[in-house]
N, C-alpha and C positions, 0 to 999 in steps of 0.2 A: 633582389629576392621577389619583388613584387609583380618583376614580369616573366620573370620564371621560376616558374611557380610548379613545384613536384605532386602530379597528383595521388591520391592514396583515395583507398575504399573509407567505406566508412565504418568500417569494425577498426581498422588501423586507425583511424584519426581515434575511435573513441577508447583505444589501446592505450595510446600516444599520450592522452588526457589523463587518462583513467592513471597512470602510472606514477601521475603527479600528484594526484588529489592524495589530503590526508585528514583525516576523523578529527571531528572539529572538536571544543574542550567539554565538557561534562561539566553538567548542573544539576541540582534535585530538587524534585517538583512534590506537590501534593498530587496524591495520587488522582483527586476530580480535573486535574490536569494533565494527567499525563496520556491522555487519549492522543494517538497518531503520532505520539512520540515515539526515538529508539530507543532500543534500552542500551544503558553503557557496560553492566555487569548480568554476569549470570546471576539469575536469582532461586534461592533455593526452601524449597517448604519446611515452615515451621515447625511443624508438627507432623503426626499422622492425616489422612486422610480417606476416611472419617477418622475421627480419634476417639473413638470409642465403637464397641458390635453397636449395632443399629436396624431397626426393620425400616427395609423399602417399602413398605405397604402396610394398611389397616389392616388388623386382622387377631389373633391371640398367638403369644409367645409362648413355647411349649419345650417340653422334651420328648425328643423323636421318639426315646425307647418308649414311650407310654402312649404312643398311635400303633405299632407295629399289629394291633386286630383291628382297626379301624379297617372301616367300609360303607359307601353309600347306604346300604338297607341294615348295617347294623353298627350306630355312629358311638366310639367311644366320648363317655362322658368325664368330665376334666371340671373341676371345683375352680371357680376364678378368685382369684384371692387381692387381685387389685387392678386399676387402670392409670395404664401410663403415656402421661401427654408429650406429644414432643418439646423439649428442655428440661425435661424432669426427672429425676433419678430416682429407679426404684427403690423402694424401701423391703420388697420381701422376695427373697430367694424362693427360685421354684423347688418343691421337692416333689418327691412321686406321687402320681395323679392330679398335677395343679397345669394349672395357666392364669397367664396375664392378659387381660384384654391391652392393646399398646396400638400406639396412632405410626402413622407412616413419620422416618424421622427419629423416633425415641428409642434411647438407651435400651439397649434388651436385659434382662432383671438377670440376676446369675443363676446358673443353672440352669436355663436355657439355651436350646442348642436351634432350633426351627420356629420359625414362625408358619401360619396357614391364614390365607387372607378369609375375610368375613364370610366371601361368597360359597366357599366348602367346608363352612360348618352349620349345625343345628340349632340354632337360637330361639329361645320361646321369648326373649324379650333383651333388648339392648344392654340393660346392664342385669342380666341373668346371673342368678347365683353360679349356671352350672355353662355350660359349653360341650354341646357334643359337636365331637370330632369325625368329620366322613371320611378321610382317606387318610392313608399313611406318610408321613414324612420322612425325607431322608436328615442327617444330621447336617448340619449347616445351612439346609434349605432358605431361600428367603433372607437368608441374613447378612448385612452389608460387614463384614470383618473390619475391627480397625486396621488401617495402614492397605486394605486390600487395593485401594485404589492409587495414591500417593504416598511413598513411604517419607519420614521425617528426613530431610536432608537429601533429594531428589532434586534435581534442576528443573524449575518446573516453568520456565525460561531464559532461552539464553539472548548473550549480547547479540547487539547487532537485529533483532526482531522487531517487527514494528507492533506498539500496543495495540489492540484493538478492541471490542468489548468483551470477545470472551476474556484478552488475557485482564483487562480490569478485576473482572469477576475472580478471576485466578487471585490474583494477588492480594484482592480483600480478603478472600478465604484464607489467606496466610498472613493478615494481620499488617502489611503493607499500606502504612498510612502515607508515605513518603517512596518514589525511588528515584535513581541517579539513570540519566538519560542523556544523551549526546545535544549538546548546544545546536536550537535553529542554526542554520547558515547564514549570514549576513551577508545578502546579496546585493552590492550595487550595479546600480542600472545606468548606462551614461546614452543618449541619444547622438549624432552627431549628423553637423549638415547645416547651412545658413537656412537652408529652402524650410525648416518648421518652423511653426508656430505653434503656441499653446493652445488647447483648447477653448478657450475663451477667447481669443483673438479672430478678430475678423479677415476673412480669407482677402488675400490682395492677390494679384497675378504671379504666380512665381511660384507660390508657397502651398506647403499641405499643413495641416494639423496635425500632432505626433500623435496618431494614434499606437504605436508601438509600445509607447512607453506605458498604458492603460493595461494594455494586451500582457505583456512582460510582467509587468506588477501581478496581476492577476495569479499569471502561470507561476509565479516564484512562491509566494505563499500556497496556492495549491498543490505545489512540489514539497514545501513544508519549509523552505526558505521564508526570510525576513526580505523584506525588499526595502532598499534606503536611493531613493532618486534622486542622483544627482541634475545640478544645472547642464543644458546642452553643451556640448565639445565645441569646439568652435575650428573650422580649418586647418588651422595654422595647429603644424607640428611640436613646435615650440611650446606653443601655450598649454595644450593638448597634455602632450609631457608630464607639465610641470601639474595639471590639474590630476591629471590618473595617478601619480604618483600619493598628491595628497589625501584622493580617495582609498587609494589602497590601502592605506594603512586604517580604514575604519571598518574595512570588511572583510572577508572569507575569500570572497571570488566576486571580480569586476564581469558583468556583461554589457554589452557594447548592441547598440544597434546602428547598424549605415556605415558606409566607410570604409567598406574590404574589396571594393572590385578595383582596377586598376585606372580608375577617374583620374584627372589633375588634381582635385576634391578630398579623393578618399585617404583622410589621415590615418586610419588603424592599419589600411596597406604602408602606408608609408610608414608608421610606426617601425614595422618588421624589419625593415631594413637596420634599426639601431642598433648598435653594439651590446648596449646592457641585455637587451631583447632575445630571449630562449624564444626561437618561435618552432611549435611543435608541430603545427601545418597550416597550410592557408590555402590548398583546392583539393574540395574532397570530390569522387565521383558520385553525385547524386543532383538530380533534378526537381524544382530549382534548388537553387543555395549554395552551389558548386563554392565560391569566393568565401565559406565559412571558415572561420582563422580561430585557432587556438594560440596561447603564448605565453609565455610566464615571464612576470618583472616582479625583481625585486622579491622573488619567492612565492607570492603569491600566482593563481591561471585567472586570465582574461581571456574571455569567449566571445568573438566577436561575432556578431549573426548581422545575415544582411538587413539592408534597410526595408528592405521587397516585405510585404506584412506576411503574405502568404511563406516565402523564404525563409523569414523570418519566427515563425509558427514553428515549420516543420525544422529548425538546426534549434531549436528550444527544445522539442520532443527526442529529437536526436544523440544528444552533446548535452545541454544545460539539465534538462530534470534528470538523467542519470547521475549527472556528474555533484546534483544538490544530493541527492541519496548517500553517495559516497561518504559527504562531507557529513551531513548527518548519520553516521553511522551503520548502516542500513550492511545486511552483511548478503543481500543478493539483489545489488541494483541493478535490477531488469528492464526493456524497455516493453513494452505489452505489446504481444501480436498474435496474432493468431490467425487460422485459413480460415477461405472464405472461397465460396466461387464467384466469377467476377457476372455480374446481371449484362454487361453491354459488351461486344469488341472492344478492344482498343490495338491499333493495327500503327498509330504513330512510331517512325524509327527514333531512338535515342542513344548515344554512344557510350550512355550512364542511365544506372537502374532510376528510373523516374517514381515520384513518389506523388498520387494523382487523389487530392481531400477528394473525400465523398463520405457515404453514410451507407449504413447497415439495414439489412432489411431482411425478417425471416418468411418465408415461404415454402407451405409443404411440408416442414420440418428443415428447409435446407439453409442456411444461413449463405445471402448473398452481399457482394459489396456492389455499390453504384456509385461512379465518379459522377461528379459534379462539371465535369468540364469544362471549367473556369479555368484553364490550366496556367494561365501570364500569374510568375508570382504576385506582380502588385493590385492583382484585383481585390477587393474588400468585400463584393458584393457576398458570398456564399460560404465566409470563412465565418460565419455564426453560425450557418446547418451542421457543416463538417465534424465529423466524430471520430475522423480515422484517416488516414494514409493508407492508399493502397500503392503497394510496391509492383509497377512493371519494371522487369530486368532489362538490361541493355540488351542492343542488338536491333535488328528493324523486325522479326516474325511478332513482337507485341504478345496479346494474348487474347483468347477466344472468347466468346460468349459461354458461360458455365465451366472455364478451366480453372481450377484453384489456382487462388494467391494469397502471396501472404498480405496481410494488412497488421499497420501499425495505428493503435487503438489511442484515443486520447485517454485523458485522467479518469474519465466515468464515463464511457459505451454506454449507448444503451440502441436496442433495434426493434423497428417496430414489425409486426407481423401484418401479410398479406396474404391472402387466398384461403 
């Protein structure tokens, strides 16, 4: 299977994935916690909101029928009979020719149908005995209705949504001290290769440092994954085996870095070959990263991404943080793209849509992308500028200077402005 190898796009590979993933278990959090989580149920308003009439604005509470002659040059006068502060319940019904003076917020007094903000009426002094009125009100005017806005038992979010601050604000408004939300994904991480070394280790001839497994960490918690790092894999299929086996049972989903092109070397290619081994593909068309291997053991998906950093980056972006979305319950895991026109040619042929890191940049109003043209997946140098993939299609015509593309945006774009 390893040397031939069926290749599929990359919507199929993330078909083929996607088909497998399923919504990890449920837990409940305090609500100062539950920022950037999912949520696991619909949830639904307590109450009315507002639950109580209420004025949106300062001003005096009144009844419309006793404006109907009001007019700027001849202001009806209205007897204030109390002031009412937001939290506070009136204590006196309007009747005919009264008002309440009332703050933005506060209960409206009964018998009151309109409010009129301060600015259109005639006041000889802030807490005036009297209030004249310059213009006519219609019934309702100004007034926030109970339940107008969220009626009691409205879904006022559903599963599958990710929190964010408005929906906080939402749910403390309903009393939400507590909700149930879909379990982080418990992501391990396995490196594989004799050739690293730890970070702390001193470089000898032969050897890289894993920067991978830094990189990966990062992106799994910023996907909203748990990241648990296991020891490196070590060659041998045997061992290898016997170690993914034991890790699998402490997480959600294994990702793998190194180990998928058709080396003497690479044991996650030679994994595929096993019998227990569902492998759901292992050559996707895209540049780099083509050797990205998906597979299931033992029920659980293992994502294997190349060892290439750069490769490795973009089948993360590709495959892995949607596929944590999934797990964490996310009910539209997308991967973020959007047009752009490209700032330079790019006229290189490729027999697969090429996916070329660069950075955003706005101009004139036009939002451009610019390849970094580092293009060897294992260069390191430029994959800290990079904010985005830009996708050339296969085929050799490439694409021109100012013709839209799409680009695939990391976790947080951001682009600077020129001219």
């Amino acid at each position: 299977m390893r040397f031939s190898r069926q290749m599929v796009t990359v919507e199929e590979a993330w078909n083929s994935l996607k088909g497998r993933l399923t919504i990890g278990r449920e837990e409940e959090v305090p609500l100062g916690e539950a920022y950037g989580r999912i949520l696991a149920d619909d949830v639904h308003a307590t109450c009315d909101l507002p639950h109580f009439d209420r004025s949106p604005l300062d001003g005096f509470a009144v009844r419309a029928a006793d404006t109907v002659l009001a007019a700027p040059d001849q202001p009806v006068r209205l007897k204030v009979v109390e002031t009412i502060a937001a939290g506070a319940v009136p204590a006196v019904a309007l009747t005919e020719g009264c008002a309440s003076r009332i703050m933005t917020g506060a209960m409206m007094p009964a018998g009151a149908d309109a409010v009129i903000m301060f600015e259109q009426t005639e006041q000889l002094a802030a807490q005036a005995p009297e209030v004249g009125i310059r213009r006519q009100l219609r019934p309702g005017e100004n007034v926030s209705r109970r339940g107008e806005e969220i009626a009691q038992g409205t879904v006022i979010a559903r599963a599958g949504e990710k929190i964010n601050a408005g929906t906080l604000a939402v749910l403390a408004t309903f009393g939400y001290s507590r909700v149930t939300v879909v379990g982080k994904p418990r992501v391990g991480l396995l490196s594989t290769g004799i050739e690293l070394v730890d970070v702390d280790q001193p470089l000898i001839p032969g050897k890289i440092r894993n920067s991978n497994a830094f990189m990966l960490s990062a992106l799994i918690a910023e996907a909203g994954g748990v990241p648990l790092l296991f020891p490196n894999l070590p060659d041998e299929l045997a061992v290898a085996k016997s170690a993914i086996a034991k890790h699998l049972q402490q997480v959600d989903v294994l990702i793998t870095s190194g180990g998928v092109s058709v080396g003497d070397f690479d044991v996650m290619a030679e994994l595929t070959d096993e019998p227990e081994v569902d492998l759901l593909f292992n050559r996707v068309a895209m540049r780099p990263g083509s050797p990205t291997t998906a597979l299931m053991v033992a029920g659980k998906p293992i994502i294997a991404l190349s060892g290439n950093p750069g490769a490795c980056f973009l089948g993360f972006e590709l495959f892995v943080r949607p596929a944590l979305h999934v797990l964490a319950g996310a009910s539209e895991p997308r991967r973020r793209t959007i047009r752009a026109r490209l700032s330079i040619a790019y006229a290189k042929p490729c027999p697969y849509p090429r996916y070329l890191r660069g950075r955003l940049l706005e101009k004139d109003g036009v939002l451009y992308a610019q390849p970094d043209f580092n293009e060897k997946a294992g260069n390191l140098g430029t994959l800290k500028d990079s904010e985005c993939f830009i996708i050339i299609p296969a085929g050799g015509g490439g694409k021109q200077a100012g013709e839209l593309v799409e680009v695939l945006t990391h976790a947080a774009p951001s682009w600077r402005q020129e001219g």
